[in-house]
NUMAR-812803 format. One record per residue (C-alpha): residue number from 1; x, y, z; residue in three letters. Coordinates in pm, 1 decimal, decimal comma, m for minus. Each point is the difference from the previous one (the first is absolute). Layout:
! residues N
<NUM; <X; Y; Z>; "ALA">
...
! end
This chain:
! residues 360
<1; <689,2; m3368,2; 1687,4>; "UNK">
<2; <262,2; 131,7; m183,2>; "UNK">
<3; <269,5; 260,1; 202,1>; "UNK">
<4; <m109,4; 351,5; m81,9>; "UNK">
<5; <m365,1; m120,2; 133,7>; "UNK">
<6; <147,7; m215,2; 287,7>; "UNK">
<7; <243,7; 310,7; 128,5>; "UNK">
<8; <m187,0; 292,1; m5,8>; "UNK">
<9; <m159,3; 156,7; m333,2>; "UNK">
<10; <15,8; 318,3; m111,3>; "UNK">
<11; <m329,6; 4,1; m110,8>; "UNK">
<12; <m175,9; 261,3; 169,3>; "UNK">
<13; <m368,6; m3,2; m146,5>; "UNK">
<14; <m27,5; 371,0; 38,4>; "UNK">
<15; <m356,6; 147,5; m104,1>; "UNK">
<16; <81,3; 233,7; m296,1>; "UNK">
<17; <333,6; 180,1; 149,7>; "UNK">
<18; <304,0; m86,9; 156,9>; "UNK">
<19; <m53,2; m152,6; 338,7>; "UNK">
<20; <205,6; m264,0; 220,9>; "UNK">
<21; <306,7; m42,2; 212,4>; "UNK">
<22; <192,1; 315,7; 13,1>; "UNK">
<23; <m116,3; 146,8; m348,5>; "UNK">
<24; <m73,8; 306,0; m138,8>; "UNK">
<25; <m302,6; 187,8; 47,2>; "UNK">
<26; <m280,0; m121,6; m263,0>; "UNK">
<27; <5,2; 256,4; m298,7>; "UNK">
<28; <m94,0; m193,4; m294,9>; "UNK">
<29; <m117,7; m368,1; m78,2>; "UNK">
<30; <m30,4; m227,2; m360,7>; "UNK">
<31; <m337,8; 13,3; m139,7>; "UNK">
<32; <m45,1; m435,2; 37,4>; "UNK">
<33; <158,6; m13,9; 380,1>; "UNK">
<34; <317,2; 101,7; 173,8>; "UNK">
<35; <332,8; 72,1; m63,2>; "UNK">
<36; <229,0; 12,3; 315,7>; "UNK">
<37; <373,1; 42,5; 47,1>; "UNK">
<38; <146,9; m131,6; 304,9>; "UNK">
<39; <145,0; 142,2; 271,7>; "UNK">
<40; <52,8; 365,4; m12,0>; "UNK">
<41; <41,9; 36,0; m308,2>; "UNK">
<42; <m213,5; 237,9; m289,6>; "UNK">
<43; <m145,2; m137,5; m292,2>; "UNK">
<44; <m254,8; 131,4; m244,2>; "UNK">
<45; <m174,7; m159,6; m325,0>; "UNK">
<46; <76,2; 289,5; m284,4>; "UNK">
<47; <m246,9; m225,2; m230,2>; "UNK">
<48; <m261,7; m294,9; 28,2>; "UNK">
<49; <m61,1; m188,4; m309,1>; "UNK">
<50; <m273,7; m292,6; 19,0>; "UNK">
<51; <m136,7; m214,2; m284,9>; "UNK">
<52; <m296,8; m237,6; 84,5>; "UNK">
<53; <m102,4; m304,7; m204,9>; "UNK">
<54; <m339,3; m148,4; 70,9>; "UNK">
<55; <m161,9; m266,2; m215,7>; "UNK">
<56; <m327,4; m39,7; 219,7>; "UNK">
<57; <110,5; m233,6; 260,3>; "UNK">
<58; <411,5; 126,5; 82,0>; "UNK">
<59; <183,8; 287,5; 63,1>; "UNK">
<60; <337,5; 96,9; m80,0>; "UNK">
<61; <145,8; 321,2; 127,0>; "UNK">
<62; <347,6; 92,0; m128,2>; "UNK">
<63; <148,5; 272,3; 223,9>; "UNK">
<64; <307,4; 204,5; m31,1>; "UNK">
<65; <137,0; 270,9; 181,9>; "UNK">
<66; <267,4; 290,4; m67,7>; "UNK">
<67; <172,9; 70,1; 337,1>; "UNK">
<68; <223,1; 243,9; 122,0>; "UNK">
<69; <109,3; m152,3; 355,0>; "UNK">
<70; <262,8; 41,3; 227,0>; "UNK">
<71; <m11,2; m350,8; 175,8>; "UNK">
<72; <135,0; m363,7; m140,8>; "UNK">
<73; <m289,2; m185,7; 151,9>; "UNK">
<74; <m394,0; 56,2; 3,3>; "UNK">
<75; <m321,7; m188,3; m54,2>; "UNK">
<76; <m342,5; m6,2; m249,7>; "UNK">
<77; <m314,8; m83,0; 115,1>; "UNK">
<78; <m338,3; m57,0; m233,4>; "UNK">
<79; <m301,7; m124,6; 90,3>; "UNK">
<80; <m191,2; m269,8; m193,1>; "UNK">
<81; <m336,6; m114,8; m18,1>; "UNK">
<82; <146,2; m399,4; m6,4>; "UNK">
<83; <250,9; m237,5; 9,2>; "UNK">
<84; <313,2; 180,4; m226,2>; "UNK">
<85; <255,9; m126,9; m202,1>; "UNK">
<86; <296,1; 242,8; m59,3>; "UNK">
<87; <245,5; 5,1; m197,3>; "UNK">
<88; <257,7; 208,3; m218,0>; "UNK">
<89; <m144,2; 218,6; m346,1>; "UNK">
<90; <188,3; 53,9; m283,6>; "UNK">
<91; <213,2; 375,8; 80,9>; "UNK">
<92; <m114,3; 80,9; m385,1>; "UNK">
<93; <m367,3; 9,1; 51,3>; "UNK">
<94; <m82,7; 328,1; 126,2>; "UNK">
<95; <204,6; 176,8; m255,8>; "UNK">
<96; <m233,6; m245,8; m253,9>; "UNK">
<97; <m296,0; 153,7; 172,2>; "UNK">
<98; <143,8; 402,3; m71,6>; "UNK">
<99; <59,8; m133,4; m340,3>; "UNK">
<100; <m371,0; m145,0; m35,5>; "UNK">
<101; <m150,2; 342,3; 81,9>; "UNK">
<102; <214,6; 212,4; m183,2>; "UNK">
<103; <m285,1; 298,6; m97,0>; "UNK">
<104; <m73,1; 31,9; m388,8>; "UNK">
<105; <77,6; 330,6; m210,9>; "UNK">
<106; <m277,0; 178,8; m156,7>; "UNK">
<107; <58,9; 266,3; m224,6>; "UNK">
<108; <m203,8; 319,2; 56,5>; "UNK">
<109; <4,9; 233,8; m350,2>; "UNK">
<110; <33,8; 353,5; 142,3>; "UNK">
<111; <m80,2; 326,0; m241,5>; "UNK">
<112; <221,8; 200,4; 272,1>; "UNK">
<113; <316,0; m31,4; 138,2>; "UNK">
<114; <m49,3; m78,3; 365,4>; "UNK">
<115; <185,3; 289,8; 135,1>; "UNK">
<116; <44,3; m135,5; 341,5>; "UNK">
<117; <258,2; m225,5; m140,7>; "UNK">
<118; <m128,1; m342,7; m237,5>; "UNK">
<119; <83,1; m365,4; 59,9>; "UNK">
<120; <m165,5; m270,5; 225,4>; "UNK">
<121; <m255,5; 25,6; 239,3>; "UNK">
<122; <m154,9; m274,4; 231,0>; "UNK">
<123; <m348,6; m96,9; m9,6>; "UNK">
<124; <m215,1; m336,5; 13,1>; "UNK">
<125; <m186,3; m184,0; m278,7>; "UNK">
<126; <m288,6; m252,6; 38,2>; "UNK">
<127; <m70,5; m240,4; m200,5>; "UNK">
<128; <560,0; m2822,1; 2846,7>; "UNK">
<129; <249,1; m16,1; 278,9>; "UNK">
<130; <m91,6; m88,0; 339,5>; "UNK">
<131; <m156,4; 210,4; 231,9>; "UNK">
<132; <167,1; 150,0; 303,9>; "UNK">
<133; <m62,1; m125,3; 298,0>; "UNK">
<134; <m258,5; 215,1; 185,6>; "UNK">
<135; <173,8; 243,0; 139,9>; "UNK">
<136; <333,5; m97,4; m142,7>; "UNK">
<137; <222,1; 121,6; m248,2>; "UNK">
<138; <132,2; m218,8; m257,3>; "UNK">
<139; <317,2; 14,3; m244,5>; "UNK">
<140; <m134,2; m171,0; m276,4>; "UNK">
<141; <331,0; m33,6; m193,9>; "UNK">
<142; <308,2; 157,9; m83,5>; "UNK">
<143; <204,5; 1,4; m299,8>; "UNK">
<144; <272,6; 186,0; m204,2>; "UNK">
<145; <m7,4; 147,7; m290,3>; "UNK">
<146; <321,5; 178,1; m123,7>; "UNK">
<147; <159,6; 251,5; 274,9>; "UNK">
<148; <m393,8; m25,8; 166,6>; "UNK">
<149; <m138,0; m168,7; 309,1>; "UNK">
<150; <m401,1; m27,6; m27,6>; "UNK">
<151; <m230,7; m146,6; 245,2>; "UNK">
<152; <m377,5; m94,9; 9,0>; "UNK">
<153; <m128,0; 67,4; 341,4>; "UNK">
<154; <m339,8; m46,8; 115,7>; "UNK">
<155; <m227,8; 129,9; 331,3>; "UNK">
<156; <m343,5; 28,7; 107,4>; "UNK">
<157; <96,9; 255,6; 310,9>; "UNK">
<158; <162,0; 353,8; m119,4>; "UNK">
<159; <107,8; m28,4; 374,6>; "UNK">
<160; <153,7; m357,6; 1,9>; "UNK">
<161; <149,7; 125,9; m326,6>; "UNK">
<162; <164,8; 289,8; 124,0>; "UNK">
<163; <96,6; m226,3; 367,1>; "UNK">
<164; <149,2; m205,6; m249,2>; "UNK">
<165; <239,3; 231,3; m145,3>; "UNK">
<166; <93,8; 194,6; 307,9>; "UNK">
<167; <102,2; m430,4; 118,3>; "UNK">
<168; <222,5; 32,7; m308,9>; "UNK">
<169; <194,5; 318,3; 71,7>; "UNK">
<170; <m256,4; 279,2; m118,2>; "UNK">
<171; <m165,9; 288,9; 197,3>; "UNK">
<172; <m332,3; 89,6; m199,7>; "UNK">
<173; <m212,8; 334,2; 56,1>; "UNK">
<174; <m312,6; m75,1; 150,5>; "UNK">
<175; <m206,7; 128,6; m333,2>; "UNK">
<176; <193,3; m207,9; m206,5>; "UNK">
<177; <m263,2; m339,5; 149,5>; "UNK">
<178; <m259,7; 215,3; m47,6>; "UNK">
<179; <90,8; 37,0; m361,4>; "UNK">
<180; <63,9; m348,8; m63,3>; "UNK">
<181; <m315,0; m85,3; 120,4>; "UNK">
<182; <m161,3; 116,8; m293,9>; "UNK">
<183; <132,7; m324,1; m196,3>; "UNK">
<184; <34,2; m243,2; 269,2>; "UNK">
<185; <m348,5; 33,3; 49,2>; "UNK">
<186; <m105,0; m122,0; m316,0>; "UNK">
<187; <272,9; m273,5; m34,1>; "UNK">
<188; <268,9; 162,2; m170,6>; "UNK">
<189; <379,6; m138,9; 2,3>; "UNK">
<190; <315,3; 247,2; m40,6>; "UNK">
<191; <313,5; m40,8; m227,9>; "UNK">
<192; <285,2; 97,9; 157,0>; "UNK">
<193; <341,2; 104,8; m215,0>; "UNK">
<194; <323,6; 100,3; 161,5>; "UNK">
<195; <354,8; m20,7; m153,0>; "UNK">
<196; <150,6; m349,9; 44,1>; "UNK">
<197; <295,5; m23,2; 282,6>; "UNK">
<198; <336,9; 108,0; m164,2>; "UNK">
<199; <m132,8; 121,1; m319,5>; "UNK">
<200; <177,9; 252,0; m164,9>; "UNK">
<201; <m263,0; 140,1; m142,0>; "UNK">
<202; <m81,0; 389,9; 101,0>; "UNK">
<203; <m279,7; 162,5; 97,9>; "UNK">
<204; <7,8; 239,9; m219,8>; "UNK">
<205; <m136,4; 101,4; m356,8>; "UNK">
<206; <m243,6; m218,1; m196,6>; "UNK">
<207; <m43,1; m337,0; 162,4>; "UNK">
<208; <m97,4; m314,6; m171,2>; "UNK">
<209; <m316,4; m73,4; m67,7>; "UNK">
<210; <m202,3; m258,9; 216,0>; "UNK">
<211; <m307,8; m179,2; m120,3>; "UNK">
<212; <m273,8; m130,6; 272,6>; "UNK">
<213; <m255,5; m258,6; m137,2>; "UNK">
<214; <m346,9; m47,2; 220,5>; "UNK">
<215; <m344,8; m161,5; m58,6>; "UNK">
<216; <m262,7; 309,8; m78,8>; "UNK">
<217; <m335,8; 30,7; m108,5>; "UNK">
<218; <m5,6; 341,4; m69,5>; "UNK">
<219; <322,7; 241,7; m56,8>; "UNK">
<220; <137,8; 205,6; 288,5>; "UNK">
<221; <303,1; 252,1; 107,5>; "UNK">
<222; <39,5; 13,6; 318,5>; "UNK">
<223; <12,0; 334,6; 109,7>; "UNK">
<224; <m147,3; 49,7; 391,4>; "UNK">
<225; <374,5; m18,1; 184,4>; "UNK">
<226; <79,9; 269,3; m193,3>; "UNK">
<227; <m265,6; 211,6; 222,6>; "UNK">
<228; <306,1; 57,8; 297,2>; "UNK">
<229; <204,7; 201,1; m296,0>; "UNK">
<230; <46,2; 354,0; 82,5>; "UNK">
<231; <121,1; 135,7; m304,1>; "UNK">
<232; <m228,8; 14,1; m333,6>; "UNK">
<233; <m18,5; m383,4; m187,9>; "UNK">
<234; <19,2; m51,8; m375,2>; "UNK">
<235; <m72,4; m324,5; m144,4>; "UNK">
<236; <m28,3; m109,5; m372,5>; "UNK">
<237; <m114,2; m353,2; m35,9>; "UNK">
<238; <m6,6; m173,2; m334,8>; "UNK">
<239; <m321,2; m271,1; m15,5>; "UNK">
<240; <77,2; m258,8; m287,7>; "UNK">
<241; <m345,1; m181,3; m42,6>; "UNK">
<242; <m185,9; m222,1; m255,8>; "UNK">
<243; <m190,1; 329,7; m43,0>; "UNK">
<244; <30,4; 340,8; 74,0>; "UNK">
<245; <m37,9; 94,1; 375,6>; "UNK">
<246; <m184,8; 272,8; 177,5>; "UNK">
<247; <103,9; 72,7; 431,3>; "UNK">
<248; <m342,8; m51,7; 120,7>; "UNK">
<249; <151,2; 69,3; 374,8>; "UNK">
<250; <266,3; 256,4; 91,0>; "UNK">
<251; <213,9; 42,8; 287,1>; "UNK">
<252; <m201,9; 280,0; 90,6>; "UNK">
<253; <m377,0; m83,5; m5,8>; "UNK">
<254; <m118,2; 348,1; m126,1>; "UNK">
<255; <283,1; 17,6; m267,5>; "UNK">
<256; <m47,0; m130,6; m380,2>; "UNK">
<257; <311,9; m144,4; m188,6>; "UNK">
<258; <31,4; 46,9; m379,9>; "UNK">
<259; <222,0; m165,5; m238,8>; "UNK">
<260; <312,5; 178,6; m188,2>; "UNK">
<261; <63,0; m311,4; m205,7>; "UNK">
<262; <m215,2; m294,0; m193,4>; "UNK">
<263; <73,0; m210,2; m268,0>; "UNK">
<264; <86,1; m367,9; m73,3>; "UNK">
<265; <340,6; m183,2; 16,0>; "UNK">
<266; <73,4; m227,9; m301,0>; "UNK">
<267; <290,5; m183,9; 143,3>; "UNK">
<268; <116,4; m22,9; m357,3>; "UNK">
<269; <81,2; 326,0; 1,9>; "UNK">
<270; <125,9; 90,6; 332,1>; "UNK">
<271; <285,2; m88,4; 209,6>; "UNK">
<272; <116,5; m352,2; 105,2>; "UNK">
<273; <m98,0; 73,5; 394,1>; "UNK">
<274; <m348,2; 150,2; m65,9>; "UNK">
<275; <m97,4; m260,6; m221,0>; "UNK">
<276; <130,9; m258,4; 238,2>; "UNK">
<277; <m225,9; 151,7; 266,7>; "UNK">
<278; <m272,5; 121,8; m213,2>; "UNK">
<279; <0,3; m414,6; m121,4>; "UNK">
<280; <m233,8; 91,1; m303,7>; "UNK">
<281; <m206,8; 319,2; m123,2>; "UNK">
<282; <m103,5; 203,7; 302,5>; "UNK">
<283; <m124,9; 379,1; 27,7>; "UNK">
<284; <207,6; 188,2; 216,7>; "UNK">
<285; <m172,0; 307,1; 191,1>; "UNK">
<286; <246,6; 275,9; 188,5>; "UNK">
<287; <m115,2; 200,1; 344,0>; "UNK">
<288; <140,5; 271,2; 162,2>; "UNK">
<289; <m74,6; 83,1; 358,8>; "UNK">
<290; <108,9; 296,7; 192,8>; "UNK">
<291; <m84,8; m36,3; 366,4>; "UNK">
<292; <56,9; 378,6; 172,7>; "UNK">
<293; <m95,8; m125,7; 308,0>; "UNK">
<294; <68,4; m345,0; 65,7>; "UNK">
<295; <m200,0; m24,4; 352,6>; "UNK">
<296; <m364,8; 12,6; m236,7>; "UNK">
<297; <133,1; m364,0; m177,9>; "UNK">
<298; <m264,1; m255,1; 121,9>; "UNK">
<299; <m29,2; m248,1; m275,5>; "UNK">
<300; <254,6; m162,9; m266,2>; "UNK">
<301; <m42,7; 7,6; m333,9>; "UNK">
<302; <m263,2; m262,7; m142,1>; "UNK">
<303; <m14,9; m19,1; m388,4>; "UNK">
<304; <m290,4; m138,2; m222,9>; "UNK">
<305; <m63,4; m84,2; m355,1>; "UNK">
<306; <m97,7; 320,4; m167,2>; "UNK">
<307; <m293,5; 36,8; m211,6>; "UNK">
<308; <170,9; m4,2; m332,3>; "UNK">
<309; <392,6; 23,6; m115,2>; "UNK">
<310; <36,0; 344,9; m132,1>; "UNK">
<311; <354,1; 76,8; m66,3>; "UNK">
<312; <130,6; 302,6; 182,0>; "UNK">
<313; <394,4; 127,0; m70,4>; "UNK">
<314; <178,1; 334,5; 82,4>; "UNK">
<315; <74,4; 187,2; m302,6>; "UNK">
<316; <283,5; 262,6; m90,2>; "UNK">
<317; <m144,0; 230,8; m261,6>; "UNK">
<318; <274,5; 118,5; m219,8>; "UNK">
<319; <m95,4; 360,6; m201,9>; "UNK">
<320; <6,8; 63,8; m372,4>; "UNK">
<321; <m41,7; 302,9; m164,8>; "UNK">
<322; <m276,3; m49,5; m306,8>; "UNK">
<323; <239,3; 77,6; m336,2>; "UNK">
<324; <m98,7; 46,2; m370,1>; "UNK">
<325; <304,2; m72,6; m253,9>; "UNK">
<326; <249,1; m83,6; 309,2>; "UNK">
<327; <m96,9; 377,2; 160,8>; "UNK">
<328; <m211,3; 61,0; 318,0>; "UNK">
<329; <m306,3; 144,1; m95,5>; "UNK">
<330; <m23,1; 255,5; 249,3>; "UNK">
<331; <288,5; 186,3; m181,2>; "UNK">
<332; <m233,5; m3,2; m285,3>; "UNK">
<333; <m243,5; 152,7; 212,2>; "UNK">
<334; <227,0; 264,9; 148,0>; "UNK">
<335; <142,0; 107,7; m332,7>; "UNK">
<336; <m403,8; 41,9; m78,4>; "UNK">
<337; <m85,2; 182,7; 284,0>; "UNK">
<338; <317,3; 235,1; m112,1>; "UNK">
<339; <m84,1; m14,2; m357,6>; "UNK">
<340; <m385,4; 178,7; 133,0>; "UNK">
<341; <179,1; 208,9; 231,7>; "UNK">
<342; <197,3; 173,2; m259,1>; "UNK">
<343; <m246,7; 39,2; m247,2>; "UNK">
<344; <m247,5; 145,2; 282,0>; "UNK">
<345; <278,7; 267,7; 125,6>; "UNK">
<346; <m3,1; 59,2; m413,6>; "UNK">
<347; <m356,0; 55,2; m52,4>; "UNK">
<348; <m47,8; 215,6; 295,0>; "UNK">
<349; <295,9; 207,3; m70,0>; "UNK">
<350; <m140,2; 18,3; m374,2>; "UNK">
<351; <m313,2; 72,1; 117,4>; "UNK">
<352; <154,7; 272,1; 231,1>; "UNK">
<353; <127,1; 197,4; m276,9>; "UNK">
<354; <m326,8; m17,0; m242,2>; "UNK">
<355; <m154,3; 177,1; 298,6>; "UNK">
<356; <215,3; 303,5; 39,9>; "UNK">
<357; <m116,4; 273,3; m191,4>; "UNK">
<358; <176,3; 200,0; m290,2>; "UNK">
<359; <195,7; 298,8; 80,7>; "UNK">
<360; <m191,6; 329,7; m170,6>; "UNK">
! end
């Protein structure tokens, strides 16, 4: 057991908001687990980015965060279904993944200036580790990667689990075990990220992306620690599939998810990282979750096969004015309306004067 596990960890597997030794009150959490600073420090995520790959039988989830933090040491925590893998993802791919659902421009032909002011406006088109000892908790391994710490750890017992970590040097809130429970219960390990010892790398702005690998039958996001948040959640998760992908369960049971985005990803014509990840032609389907209160989230995110792979992108409509000969036709129109104004102000005035009688 490596140091940073050995001594005391500053993992604190807080259940969607800030909670351990000495922290801040719990204000906010990441969508996929919890992000903790240590000590007293302040910390919160200003953006979540996550990018899952599932070919039918494994899951990657590529997660980065953009932090604005006052504190040189803190911790990650995500929940998998299985035993995970981690390791580091190439800092270009989310920018790939912006540049892969750029919207399209269609061009609406207007016969009238829009007076409100013309240009672009938004809109959407269609188209196997061992188990834990009963009881126990385990630290399944521990590696580096780059200025990170991760460990696997393992537990039956949301009690022995949080026992465990108060042994190491950590005070947990009694709802955080009750949180836990929800994946302990059905087997789940934890993957646990902190900033290696002496790295000099801050805890602040975007950090690097990490990839976790896991064994899945179906595709999930885990989403239920994020039920202890106390401020309003938004997620966006980006699904890249062999087909397009519907959320056929929501964080919040009564609550439907739609997709922004759908379309496939030729890795011959996208960027080195995607393709890497993407490792052949795979549809890519975008979701956006707003959470306003976090204490209704029940459920993660569970994603099928949709029925069919209708392609779906936001579209920036760009206005032009209909011409004839290079000229807007609605001058034409206006210099026609004129043109029958005059010649009605004419004929009435002509008629006018036909109608007054001679002098005798």
């Amino acid at each position: 057991m490596r140091g940073w596990v050995a001594k005391a960890l500053t993992v604190v597997l807080a259940a969607g908001g800030i909670q351990g030794v000495a922290v801040a009150d719990p204000a906010w959490a990441c969508g996929c687990g919890a992000y903790i600073p240590a000590g007293n420090g302040t910390a919160s995520v200003a953006r979540e980015q996550a990018l899952i790959r599932f070919d039918g039988t494994t899951e990657d989830v590529v997660m980065r965060f953009s932090v604005r933090s006052d504190v040189s040491d803190a911790a990650w925590v995500m929940p998998v279904p299985g035993a995970a893998k981690a390791s580091l993802a190439s800092p270009d791919l989310f920018a790939e993944l912006a540049v892969a659902q750029k919207p399209v421009t269609e061009v609406r032909h207007r016969l009238w200036p829009h007076l409100a002011g013309s240009g672009s406006e938004p809109g959407t088109r269609s188209g196997g580790a061992a188990a834990p000892r009963a009881g126990g908790v385990q630290v399944l391994g521990d590696q580096q990667l780059g200025a990170f710490e991760v460990a696997n750890l393992a537990a039956s017992d949301p009690a022995a689990l949080a026992a465990w970590l108060n042994e190491h040097g950590f005070t947990l809130k009694p709802a955080t075990a009750g949180r836990l429970s929800a994946y302990t219960a059905q087997g789940w390990q934890f993957v646990a990220v902190r900033l290696a010892s002496g790295s000099s790398a801050t805890l602040n702005g975007a950090l690097d992306p990490i990839r976790i690998t896991f064994p899945a039958k179906d595709a999930v996001y885990p989403m239920r620690l994020s039920a202890g948040a106390t401020t309003p959640q938004s997620v966006t998760v980006a699904v890249l599939a062999p087909h397009r992908m519907d959320a056929d369960r929501t964080p919040v049971a009564t609550w439907s998810a739609s997709s922004v985005f759908g379309d496939w990803v030729d890795p011959s014509h996208t960027g080195t990282a995607l393709a890497d990840l993407a490792a052949g032609r795979m549809f890519l389907t975008v979701f956006n979750g707003y959470f306003d209160q976090p204490s209704k989230i029940t459920q993660d995110y569970g994603f099928q096969p949709a029925k069919s792979d209708w392609v779906q992108h936001p579209v920036v409509y760009k206005d032009e004015l209909v011409t004839f000969l290079g000229i807007p036709v609605f001058l034409f129109i206006l210099l026609g309306v004129l043109i029958v104004v005059v010649l009605a102000i004419r004929l009435s005035a002509r008629t006018r004067w036909r109608g007054t009688p001679a002098p005798r």
